[in-house]
N, C-alpha and C positions, 0 to 999 in steps of 0.2 A: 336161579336164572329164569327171566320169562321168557316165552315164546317168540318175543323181537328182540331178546338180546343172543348176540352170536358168540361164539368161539372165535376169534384170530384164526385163518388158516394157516399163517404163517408168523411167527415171536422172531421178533428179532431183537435180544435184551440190551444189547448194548449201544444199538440205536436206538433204542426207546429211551435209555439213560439219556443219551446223548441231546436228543430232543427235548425231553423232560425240564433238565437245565436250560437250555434257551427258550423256551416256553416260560419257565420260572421267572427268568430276568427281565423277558420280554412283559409281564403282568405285573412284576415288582418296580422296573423302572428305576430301578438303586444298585449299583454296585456290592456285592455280599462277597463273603468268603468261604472257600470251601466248606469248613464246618458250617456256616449259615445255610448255604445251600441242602449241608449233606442233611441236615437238623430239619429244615423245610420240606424235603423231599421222603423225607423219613426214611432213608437211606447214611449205610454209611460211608465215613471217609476214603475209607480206601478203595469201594468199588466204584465211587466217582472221579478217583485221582485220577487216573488213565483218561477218562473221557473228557473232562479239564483240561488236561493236557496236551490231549491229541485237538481239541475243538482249539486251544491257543494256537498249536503249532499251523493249523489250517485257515488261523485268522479269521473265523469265527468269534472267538473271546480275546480280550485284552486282559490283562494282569497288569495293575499296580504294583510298580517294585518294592514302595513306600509302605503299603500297607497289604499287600497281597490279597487284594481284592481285584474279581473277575467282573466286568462288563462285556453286552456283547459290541462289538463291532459294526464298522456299517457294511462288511463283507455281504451278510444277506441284502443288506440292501441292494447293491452293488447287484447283485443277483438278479432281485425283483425287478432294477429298472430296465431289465435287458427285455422281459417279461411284458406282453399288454396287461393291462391298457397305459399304466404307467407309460411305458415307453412309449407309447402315442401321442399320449399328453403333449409331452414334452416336445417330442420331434415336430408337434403342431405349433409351440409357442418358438421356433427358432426363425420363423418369417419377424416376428415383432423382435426379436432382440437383434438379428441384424441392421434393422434398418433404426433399429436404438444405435448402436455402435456405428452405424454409417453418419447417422446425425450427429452422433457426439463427437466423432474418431476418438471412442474411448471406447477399452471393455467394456465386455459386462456380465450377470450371471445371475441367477436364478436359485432360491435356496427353502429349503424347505424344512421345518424341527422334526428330528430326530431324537426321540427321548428328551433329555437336556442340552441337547446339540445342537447346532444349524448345522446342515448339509447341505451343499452345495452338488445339484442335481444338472445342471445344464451353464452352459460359458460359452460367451463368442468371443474373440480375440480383438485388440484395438486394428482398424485398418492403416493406423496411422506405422510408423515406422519404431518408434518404442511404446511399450502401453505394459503394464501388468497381466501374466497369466493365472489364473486360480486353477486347480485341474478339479472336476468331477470328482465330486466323494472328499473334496477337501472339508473340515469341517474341524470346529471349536465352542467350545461354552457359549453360549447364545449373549451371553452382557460382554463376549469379546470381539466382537466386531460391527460393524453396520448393519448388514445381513440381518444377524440376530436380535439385535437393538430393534429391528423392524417388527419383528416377527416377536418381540416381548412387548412390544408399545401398543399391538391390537390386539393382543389375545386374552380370552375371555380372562376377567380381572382372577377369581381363584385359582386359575393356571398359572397366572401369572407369578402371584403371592406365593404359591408352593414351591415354583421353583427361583425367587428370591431367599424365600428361607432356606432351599439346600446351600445356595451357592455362599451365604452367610455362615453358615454354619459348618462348610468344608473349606472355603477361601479366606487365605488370613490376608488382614487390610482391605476385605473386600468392603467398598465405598455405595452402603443401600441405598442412602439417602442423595446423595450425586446421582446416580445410577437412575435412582426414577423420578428427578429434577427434569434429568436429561430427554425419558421417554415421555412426562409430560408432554416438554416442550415438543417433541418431533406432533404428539398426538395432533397439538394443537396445529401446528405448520401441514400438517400433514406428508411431513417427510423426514428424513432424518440425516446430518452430516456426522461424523466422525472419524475424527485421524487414526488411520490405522495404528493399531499396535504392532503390525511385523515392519510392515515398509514405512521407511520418512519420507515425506514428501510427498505420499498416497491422500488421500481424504475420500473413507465411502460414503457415496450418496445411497440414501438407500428407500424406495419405497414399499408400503405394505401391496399386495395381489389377496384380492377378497373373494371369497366363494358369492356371484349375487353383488346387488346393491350391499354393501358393507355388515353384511351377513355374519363373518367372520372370516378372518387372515387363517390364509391357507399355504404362503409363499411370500417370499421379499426378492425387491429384483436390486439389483444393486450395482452402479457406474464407481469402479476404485478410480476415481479420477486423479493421474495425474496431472500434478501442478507443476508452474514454468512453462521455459519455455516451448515443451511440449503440448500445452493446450493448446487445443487450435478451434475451443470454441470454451466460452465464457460457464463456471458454474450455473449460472442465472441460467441461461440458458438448456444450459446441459438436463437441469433443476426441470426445466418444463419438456422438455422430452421424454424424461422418466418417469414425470408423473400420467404422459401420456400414455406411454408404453403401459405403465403397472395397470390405467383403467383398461386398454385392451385385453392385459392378460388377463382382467378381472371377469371382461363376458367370457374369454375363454372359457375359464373355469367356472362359473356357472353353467354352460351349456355340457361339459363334460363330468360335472360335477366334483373338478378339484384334480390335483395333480397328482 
């Protein structure tokens, strides 16, 4: 031991298991199984069962029923946003997304990748009388909604390819070739529509929020516009508010340096 390296005044083993694993997952970025973990950590099975299990029960990890593999959760995140500067960020961009929703009388929300995931970090509600809620922390495979479609159409291209090839090679019928037809196209438009997969009659609009002049996507703002006779202002239009909105939130996060 050298002279700058210390003793621990205090071990604490089973939170350091416990950390250990979400440090692991969090650098891995894959789903694993307990043996994979317990093999990686050079540890074995059974003094990690417990802290698996307690870290699932606390909603920290997830468990695949299918294949009994752990990911973490967006619980820590959930955590952090409570936290600055995060949370400042955010509570700074909720002037531009009202006065999005005021112009469009449509939601709207704010999202941001989490591992292979969009996460939805921020939402204003429609002013109009029905409109869509999203809650905070809702969140899905990024090729499964607008949001994410945003957020895979500007991001740096070998991020991108990496996580087409998981989603290829864990999603059966998953459609690569459609899929970045589709992000072409938004690249070129510079926006993106797409019918929701959970709600009918939804369609998200969705823009990229860039760190900087087009520096790189750090954020997708996104209007689930409904359709009928509940609109009470026109896609086309709705279309050029959002894109207004997303270059605001753009200096935002430049001056902040990202959400």
């Amino acid at each position: 031991m050298t002279s700058k390296e210390k003793t621990p005044a205090y071990r604490a083993p089973a939170l350091e298991k416990g950390l250990e694993i979400l440090e692991l997952l969090a650098d891995i970025k894959e789903p694993m199984t307990l043996t994979q973990i317990a093999a990686e950590l050079n540890r074995s099975r059974s003094e990690l069962y417990r802290m698996t299990a307690v870290l699932v029960e606390r909603g920290y990890l997830t468990r695949d029923p299918s294949s009994d593999e752990l990911h973490i959760s967006n619980r820590l995140f959930d955590l952090g946003m409570k936290a600055s500067p995060v949370g400042t960020l955010v509570e700074e961009a909720f002037p531009t997304l009202h006065r999005l929703s005021e112009r469009t009388r449509q939601p709207c929300h704010l999202a941001v990748v989490s591992g292979y995931r969009m996460v939805v970090v921020a939402r204003v509600e429609s002013p109009s009388n029905v409109g869509i809620a999203v809650r905070v922390g809702h969140n899905l495979d990024l090729y499964e909604s607008g949001s994410g479609l945003a957020l895979l159409a500007w991001m740096d291209e070998d991020e991108r390819s990496a996580l087409l090839d998981r989603y290829e090679k864990r999603t059966g019928g998953f459609d690569r070739e459609s899929l970045e037809a589709e992000l072409k196209r938004g690249r070129r438009s510079g926006y993106l529509r797409h019918k929701s997969s959970l709600v009918q009659g939804v369609e998200d609009l969705s823009c990229p929020v860039f760190l900087g002049e087009r520096e790189h996507v750090i954020a997708s703002l996104t209007v689930p516009y409904l359709k009928g006779r509940a609109a009470e202002v026109s896609v086309k239009d709705t279309l050029t508010h959002l894109r207004e909105a997303s270059r605001e939130l753009s200096t935002l996060g430049a001056r902040h340096g990202g959400f």
